[in-house]
C-alpha positions in Angstrom: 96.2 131.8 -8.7 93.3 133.7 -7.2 90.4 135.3 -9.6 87.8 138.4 -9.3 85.7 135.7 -7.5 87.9 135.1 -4.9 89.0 138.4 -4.4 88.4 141.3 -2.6 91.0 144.4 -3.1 92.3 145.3 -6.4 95.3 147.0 -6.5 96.8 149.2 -9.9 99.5 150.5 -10.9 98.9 153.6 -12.4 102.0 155.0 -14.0 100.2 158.6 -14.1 101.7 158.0 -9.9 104.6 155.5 -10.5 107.5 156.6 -12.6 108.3 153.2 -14.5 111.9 152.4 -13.1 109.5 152.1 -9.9 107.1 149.9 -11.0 108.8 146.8 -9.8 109.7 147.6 -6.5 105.4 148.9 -6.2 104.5 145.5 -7.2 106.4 144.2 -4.8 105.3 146.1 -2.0 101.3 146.3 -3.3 101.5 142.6 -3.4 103.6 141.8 0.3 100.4 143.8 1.5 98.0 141.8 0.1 96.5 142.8 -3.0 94.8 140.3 -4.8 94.5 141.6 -7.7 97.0 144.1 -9.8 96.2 146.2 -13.0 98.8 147.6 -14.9 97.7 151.4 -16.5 100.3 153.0 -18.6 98.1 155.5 -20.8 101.0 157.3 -22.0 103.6 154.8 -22.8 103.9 153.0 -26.0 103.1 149.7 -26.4 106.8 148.0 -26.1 107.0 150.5 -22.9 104.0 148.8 -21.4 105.2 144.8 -22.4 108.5 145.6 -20.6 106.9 146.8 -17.4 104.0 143.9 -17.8 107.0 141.2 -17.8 109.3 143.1 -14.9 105.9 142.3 -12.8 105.1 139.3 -14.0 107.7 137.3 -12.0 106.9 139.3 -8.7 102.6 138.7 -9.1 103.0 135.0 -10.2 104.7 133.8 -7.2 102.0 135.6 -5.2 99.4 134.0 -7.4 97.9 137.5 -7.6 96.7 137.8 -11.4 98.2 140.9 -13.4 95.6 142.7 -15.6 97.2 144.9 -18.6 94.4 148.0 -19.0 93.2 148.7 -22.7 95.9 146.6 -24.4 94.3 143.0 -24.9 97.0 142.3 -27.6 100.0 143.3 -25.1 98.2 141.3 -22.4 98.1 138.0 -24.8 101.8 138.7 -26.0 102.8 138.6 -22.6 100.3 135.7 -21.3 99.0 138.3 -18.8 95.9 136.5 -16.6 93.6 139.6 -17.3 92.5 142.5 -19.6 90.3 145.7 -18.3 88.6 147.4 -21.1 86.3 150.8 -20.9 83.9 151.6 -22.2 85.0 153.2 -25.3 87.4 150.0 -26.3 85.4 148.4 -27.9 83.1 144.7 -27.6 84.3 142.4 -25.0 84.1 139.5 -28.3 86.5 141.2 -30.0 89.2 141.4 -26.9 88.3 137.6 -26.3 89.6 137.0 -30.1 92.7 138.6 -29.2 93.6 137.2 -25.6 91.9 134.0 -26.4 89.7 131.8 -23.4 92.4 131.8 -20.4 92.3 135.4 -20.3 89.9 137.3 -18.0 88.2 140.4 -19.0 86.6 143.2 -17.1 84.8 146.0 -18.5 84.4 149.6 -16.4 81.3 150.7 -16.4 79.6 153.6 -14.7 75.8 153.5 -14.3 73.8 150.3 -13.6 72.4 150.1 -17.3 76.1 150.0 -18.4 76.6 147.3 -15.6 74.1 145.0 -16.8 75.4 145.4 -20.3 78.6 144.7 -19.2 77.0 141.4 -17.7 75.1 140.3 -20.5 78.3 140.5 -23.1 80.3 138.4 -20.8 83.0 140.4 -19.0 84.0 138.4 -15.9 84.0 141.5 -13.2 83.1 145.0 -13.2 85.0 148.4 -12.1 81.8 150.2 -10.9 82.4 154.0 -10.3 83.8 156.4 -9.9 82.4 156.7 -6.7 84.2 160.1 -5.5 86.3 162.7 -8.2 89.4 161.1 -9.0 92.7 162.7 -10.2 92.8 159.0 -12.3 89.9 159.9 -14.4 89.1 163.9 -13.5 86.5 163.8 -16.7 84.3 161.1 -15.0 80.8 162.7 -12.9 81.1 160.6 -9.5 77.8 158.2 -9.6 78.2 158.6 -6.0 77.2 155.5 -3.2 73.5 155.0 -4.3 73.4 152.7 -6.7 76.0 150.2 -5.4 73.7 147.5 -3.3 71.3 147.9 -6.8 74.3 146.7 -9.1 74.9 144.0 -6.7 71.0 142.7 -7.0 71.3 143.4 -11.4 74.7 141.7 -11.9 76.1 138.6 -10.4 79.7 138.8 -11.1 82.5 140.6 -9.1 81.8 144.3 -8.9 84.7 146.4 -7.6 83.8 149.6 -6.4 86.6 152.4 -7.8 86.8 156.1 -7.5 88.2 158.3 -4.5 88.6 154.9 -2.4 90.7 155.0 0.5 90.8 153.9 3.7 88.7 156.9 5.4 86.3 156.6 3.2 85.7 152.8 3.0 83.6 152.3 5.9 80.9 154.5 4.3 81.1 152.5 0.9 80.8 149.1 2.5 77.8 150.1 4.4 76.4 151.4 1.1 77.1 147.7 0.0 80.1 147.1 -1.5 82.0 144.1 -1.0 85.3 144.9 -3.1 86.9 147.9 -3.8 90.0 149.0 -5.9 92.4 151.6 -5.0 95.5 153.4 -7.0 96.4 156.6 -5.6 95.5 155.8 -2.0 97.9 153.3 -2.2 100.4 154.8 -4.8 101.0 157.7 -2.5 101.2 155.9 0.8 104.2 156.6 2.9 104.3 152.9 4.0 102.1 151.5 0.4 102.3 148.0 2.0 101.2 148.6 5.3 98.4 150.4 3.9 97.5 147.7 1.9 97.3 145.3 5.2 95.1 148.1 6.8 92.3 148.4 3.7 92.6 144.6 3.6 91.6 144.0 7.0 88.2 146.1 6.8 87.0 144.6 4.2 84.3 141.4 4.3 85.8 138.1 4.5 82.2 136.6 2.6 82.1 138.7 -0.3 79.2 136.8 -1.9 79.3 137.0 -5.6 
């Protein structure tokens, strides 16, 4: 099973793009592309809404050994034995979500300005979402922070930092010369005519020697 460490493209399933009858066949095809990570984000749906679709991709990301991460719900990511949790900023202290989902569980924190990054660091969270670093449709209330500050949070922090936020793969040669070293992508992917090809494509630019 591979971790933030090891990895280098984070993939999510945003169900703001995926109607939820599709949501296994989009693991499926994220993951044949070579994803190593997947997030699960269902900000409308109900808890039991979310557990179902967490334990249709369960099956499909364990056999991959690509860790699924539930977003927001630690306590439907431990009833479900999910590998990860992502939390924002506004849900609360990453010792609290580590009661619930107990010491197995990975936890990343998005943060979006290098003092929230090196909080983020200092509580414990295991990676970092660092952006957004273009407008989004995924989060149109977030300021883009833009490409300046992404070889600083890579000095300030050393855990995994993925770089989120308008990537794609036009774009990604621009953001790994500003220093990034992983990225992760939802509509880019979500909206691909061919998702798993596309997947292969992003994978192949990015660094093979991420560092931490």
């Amino acid at each position: 099973m591979r971790s933030p460490a090891s990895s280098c493209l984070y993939g999510i399933v945003d169900l703001g793009y995926v109607p939820p009858a599709d949501v296994p066949v989009m693991t499926r095809q994220l993951v044949a592309g070579g994803a190593d990570i997947l997030q699960l984000r269902a900000k409308k749906l109900r808890k039991p809404e979310i557990e179902k679709l967490a334990r249709a991709m369960l099956p499909v990301t364990r056999a991959a050994g690509v860790p699924l991460v539930i977003n927001d719900h630690a306590d439907v990511a431990a009833e479900v034995g999910s590998e990860g949790v992502h939390i924002g900023q506004d849900d609360g202290t990453l010792a609290a979500v580590r009661e619930i989902v107990g010491p197995r569980c990975f936890i990343g924190r998005s943060t979006h300005s290098l003092d929230q990054a090196e909080a983020a660091a200092a509580e414990g969270a295991d990676y970092i979402g660092f952006g957004p670093l273009h407008a989004t449709g995924t989060k149109p209330d977030y300021k883009p922070i833009g490409l300046a500050d992404i070889a600083e949070v890579h000095r300030r922090v050393s855990l995994p930092v993925f770089c989120i936020g308008g990537v794609n793969e036009a774009r990604l040669p621009e953001i790994l010369a500003a220093g990034a070293r992983r990225v992760a992508i939802v509509s880019a992917f979500l909206l691909a005519s061919d998702v798993s090809e596309q997947v292969r494509r992003v994978k192949r630019m990015l660094p093979s020697d991420r560092g931490t």
